[in-house]
N, C-alpha and C positions, 0 to 999 in steps of 0.2 A: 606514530601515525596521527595525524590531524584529524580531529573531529569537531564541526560546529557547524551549527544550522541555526538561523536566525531570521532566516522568511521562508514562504514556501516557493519564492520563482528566482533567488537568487542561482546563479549559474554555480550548475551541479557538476563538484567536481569527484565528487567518490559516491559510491551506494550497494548495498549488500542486493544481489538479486538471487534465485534459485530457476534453474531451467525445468522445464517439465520433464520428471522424471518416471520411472517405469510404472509407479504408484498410479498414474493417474490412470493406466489402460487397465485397471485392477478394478476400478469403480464399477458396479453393478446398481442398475433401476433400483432394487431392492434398498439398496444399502445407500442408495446417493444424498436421500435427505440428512441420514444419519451421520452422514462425512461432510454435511454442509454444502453439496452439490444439486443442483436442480436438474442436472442431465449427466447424460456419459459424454465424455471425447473420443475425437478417435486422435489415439497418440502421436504417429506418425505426419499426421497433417498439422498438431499444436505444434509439433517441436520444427518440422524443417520447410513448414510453411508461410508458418507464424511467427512464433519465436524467436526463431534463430535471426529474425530481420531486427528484432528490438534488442538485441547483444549487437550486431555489427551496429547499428545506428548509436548504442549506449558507447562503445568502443571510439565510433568516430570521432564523438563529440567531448569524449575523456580520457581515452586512451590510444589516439590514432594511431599508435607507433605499431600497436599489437593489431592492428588490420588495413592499411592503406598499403594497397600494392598486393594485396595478398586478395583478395576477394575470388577472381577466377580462379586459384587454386583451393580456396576455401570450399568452393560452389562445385568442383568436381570432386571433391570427396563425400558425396553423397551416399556412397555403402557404410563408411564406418564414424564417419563424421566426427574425427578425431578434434578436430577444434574448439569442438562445443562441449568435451568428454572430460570432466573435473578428473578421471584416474588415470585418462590417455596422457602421455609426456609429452606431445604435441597439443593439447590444453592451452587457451590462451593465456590462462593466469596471470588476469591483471590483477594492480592493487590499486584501480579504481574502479572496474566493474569487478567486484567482491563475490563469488560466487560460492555460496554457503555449503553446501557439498564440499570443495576444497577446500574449505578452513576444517571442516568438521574431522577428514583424513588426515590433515596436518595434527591435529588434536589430539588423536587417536597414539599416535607416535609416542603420546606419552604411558607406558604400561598404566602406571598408578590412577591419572584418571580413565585409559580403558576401562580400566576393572570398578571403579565406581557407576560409569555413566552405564556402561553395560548393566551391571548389578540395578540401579536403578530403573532403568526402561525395560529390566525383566522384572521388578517389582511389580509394576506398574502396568504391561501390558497379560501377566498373569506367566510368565516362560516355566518353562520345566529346570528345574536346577540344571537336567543332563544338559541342556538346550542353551543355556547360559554359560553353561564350561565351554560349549560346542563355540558359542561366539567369541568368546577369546581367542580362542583359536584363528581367528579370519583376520588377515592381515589390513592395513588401515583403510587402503580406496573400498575395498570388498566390504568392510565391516559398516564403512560410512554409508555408501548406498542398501547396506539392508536395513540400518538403522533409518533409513529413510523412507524406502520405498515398503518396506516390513517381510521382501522377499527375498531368500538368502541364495549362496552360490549354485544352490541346488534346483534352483526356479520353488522351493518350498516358498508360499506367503506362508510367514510362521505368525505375523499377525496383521492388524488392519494399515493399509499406508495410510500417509497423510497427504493427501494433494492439496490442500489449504496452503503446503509450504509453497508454494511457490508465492504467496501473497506477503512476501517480507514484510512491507509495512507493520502488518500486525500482529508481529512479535517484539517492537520495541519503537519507540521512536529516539531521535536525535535532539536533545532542546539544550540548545549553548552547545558547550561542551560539555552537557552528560548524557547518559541516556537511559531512559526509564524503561525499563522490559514488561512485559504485557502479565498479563493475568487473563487466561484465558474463559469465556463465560459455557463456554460446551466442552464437552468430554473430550472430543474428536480432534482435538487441536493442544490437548496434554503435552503431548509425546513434541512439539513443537516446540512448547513454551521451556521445555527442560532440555533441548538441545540447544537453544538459543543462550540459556542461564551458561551452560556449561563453557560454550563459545567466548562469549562476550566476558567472561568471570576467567577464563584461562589460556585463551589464546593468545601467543606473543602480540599480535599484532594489535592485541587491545591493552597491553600488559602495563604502559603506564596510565591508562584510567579508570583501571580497579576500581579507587576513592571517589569515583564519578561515574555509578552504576546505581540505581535510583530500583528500588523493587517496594513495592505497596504490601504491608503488611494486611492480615484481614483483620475485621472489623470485630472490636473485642465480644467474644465471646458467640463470634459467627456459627460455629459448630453446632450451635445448639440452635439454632434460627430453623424453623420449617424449611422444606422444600420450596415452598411457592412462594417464601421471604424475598425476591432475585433485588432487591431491591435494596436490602439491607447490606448484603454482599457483595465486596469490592471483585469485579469483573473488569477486565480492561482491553481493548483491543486498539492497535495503534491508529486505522482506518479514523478514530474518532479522537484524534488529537493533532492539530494544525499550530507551527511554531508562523504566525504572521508576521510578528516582528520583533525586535531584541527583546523589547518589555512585554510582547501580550501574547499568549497563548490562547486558543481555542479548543474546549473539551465538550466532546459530544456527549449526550447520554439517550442511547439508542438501546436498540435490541440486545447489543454484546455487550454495551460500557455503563454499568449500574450509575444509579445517583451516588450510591458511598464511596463509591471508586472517583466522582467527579471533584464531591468532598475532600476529600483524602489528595487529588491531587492536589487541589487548589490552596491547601495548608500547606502542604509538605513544600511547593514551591515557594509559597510568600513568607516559609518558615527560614527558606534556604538561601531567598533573597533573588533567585533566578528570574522573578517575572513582577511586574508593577502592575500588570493587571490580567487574568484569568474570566474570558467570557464562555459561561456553562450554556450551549444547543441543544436541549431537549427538542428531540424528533421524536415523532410517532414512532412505535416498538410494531415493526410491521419487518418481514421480509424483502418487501420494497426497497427499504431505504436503508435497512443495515448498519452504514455508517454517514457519519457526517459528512466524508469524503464522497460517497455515492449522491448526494443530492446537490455540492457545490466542490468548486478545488479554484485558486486562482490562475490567472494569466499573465496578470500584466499587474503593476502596481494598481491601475485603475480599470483594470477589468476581471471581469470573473464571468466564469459559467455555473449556472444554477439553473433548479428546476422552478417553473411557477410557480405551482405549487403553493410555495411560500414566499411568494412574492406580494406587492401590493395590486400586483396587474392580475387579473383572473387568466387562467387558462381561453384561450377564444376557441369556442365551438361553432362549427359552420351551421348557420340559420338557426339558432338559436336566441328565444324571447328574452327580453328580459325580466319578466319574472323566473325564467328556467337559469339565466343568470343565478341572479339571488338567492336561487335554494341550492344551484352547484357550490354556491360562495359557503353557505348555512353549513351545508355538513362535510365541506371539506377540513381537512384531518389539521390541528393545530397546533404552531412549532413554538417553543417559549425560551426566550433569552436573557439570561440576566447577567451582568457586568461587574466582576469586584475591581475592588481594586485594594491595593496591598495596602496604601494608607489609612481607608475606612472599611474594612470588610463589610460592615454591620450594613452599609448604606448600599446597595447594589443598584444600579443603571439595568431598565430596562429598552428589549426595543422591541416595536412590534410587528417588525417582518425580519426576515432575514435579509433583507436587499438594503434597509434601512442600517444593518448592523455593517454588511460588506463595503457601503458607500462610507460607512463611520470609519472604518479601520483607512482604507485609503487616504481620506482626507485627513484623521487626526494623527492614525499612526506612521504612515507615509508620506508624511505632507505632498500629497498630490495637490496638485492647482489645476490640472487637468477634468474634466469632464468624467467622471465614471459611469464606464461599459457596462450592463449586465446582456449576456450574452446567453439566453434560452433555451433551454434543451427542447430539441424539437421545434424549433423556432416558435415554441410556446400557443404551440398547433395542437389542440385535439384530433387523433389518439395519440400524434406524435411525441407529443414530451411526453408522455408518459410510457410509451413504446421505445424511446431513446435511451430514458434514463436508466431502464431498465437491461439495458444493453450498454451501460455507462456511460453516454456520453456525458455527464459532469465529473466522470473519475478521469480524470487528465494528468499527466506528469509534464512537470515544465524543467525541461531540458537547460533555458535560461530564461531573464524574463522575456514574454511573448513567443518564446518558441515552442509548441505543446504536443505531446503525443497522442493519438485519440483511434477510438476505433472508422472504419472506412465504411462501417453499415450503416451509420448516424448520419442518414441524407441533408434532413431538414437542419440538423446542429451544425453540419456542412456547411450548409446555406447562411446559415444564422454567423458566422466567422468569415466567411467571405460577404457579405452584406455589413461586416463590421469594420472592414478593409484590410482582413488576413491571406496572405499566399494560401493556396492549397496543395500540397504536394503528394504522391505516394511518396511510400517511403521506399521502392524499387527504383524508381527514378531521382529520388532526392540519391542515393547510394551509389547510384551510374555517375552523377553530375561530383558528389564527392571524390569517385575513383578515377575520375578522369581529369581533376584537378579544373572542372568549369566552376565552381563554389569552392569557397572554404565556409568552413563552422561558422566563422566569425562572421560571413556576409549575411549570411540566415536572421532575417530578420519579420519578427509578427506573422509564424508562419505557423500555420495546422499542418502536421504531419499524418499523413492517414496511413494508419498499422493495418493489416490483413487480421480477420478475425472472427470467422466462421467459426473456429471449434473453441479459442481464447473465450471470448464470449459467452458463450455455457456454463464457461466458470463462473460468472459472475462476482468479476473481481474487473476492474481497467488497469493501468499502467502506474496510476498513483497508489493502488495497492501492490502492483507487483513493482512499488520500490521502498532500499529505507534506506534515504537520505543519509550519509554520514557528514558530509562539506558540501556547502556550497558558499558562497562567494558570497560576502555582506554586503547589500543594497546600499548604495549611495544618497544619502538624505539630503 
């Protein structure tokens, strides 16, 4: 199977994604911060409201053969929704929308690692011996959604779900042809990081790039580091790693991605020869901004969407002096970027915005001779962009370059893509005009896709977290 990623807006032709599953209706106020959630969902309107719209669009644009022509039979199976069902045999089960629940069953086939991965995820989430014999017992679709969801045939939750899984991203990324799996910085996202190891390390379909499976040892003699050390501690979460282009990667060091972990990439890669230059994003460690991907994601070779924020433009507030300028400028929060490069580490390149770094990469890594876009969250409106962002409009997935997926409550970022001179489409309509043969994929051009996203949104995750990239198609220079 082909694996390689080498920008982030090359045209995407494979990606592991996870659908929401029964974990997420499990979440309680109580317990949401603790599972890394801000709110509850309500399931039934994430999965065939939402969701289910961003697997037929993932399908159209990669795997049309498994859903064109089939849509109005699709749409009236709405009691058992066999399509979208990784254990149902009418499953679409592509091998370019990857849908990690069915590899996980496929896996399971094999007795010898059942009985490891089991034995470990009962280490680890505390099981009763009897409870652990009990799971062997459960044949592979069954065993795969309890090891998922943590509720087993018997509607027992026997422990906490993970609803994080549906945020592929940040359990591993794609760089060239390897790909680096995550190290997760909370507790709550374990149980994740060890089905993804198991996945990626033994399923055929990964099975000749074994030797091309990239995992971050910790930092010596980490064990012994305080609790409140987080910084010494190699943490990594994919959210904050951007492959721009063949030679230069992009690694955050946020809330979830420590500095040793940025460290530790940036050697191990220029040790391994994969990248010519590694630019480390220190964001403020705020809830806000998470990852790297929640504050910018690109477009177009010469365009990107980002928050102010960290721009050289101030946020503009209506009727506001300017001295209330200058002291919004004073204590807003400050992002730091420094540039290696493989041939002189020692020497690092600074820049001192992010908008300065994003126009750098276009021009020197893309040889754009075009004009670069920066495209606004919020159209860089007070409360807007920061009401946007916050609801992700800069977490975007680009389907290919300039075609991008985004959520449809992001008025002003709306505004801010169509004032850039992007189509706007739903994505119910864009899906009619595909079904009925008025477009093809290929005509789609510089267009905002608006996803449905009332309860998606809660999660606080966009479309660039709920994907991980395995191919796309290398940018033409």
């Amino acid at each position: 199977m082909k694996v390689s990623v080498t920008s982030e807006i090359g045209t995407l032709r494979r990606l592991l994604v996870h659908s929401p599953d029964s974990g997420l209706g499990k979440v309680v106020p109580s317990k949401a911060q603790d599972w890394l959630f801000e709110d509850i969902v309500h399931l039934d309107t994430i999965r065939k409201d939402e969701y289910d719209y961003y697997t037929k669009i993932l399908l159209y644009f990669l795997d049309p053969e498994k859903i064109k022509g089939k849509l109005a039979y699709i749409d009236s199976e709405t009691e058992n929704r066999a399509f979208y069902k990784p254990e149902h045999p009418h499953f679409y089960r592509s091998d370019k929308v990857i849908e990690l629940q069915w590899l996980l069953a496929d896996l399971l086939q094999n007795e010898a690692i059942k009985t490891q991965l089991v034995s470990s995820i009962c280490a680890i989430e505390g099981c009763t011996y009897q409870m652990q014999n009990e799971l062997l017992t459960y044949e592979p679709n069954e065993l795969a959604k309890t090891l998922i969801s943590g509720t087993t045939t018997s509607m027992q939750l026997l422990f906490a779900p993970i609803p994080n899984f549906i945020f592929t991203r940040d359990l591993g990324i794609t760089i060239k042809d390897y790909v680096l799996l995550n190290k997760p910085a909370k507790k709550a996202r374990t149980r994740e990081a060890l089905l993804a190891k198991y996945i990626f390390f033994n399923h055929p379909l990964f099975a000749e790039f074994t030797g091309k499976i990239i995992e971050l040892s910790d930092s010596h003699h980490s064990f012994l580091l305080p609790k409140e050390d987080d910084e010494r501690k190699i943490t990594l979460e994919g959210g904050d790693i951007m492959v721009v282009s063949e030679n230069h990667i992009l690694v955050g060091v946020s809330e979830r991605t420590s500095s040793e972990a940025a460290v530790k990439i940036t050697q191990t890669l220029f040790e391994m020869g994969l990248m010519e230059k590694v630019t480390i994003v220190k964001i403020p460690k705020k809830r806000d901004y998470m990852h790297i991907d929640t504050v910018f994601t690109q477009v177009k070779r010469n365009v990107w969407v980002m928050l102010g924020n960290f721009s050289r433009k101030a946020v503009k507030h209506e009727d506001e002096t300017a001295v209330e300028r200058i002291l919004e400028i004073k204590k807003e929060e400050k992002i730091k970027i420094l540039q290696f490069h493989r041939s002189k580490p020692e020497e690092p390149i600074s820049f001192e915005s992010l908008e300065d770094l994003l126009i750098d990469i276009s021009k020197v890594d893309l040889q754009c001779k075009e004009e670069v876009q920066i495209i606004f969250s919020g159209n860089n409106e007070f409360p807007y962009s920061a009401r946007e962002q916050w609801t992700d409009s800069c977490n975007l997935l680009a389907l290919k370059e300039g075609v991008v997926l985004g959520y449809d409550r992001n008025d002003k970022t709306t505004e801010a893509f169509k004032n850039a001179g992007f189509t706007i489409i739903g994505v119910k309509e864009l899906l009619r005009l595909l079904e009925t043969g008025s477009i093809t994929t290929d005509q789609i051009k510089d267009t905002f896709i608006l996803m449905p996203s009332a309860e998606l949104s809660r999660a606080r995750g966009g479309f660039h977290c709920m994907s991980m990239p395995l191919w796309r198609e290398p940018l033409k220079l």
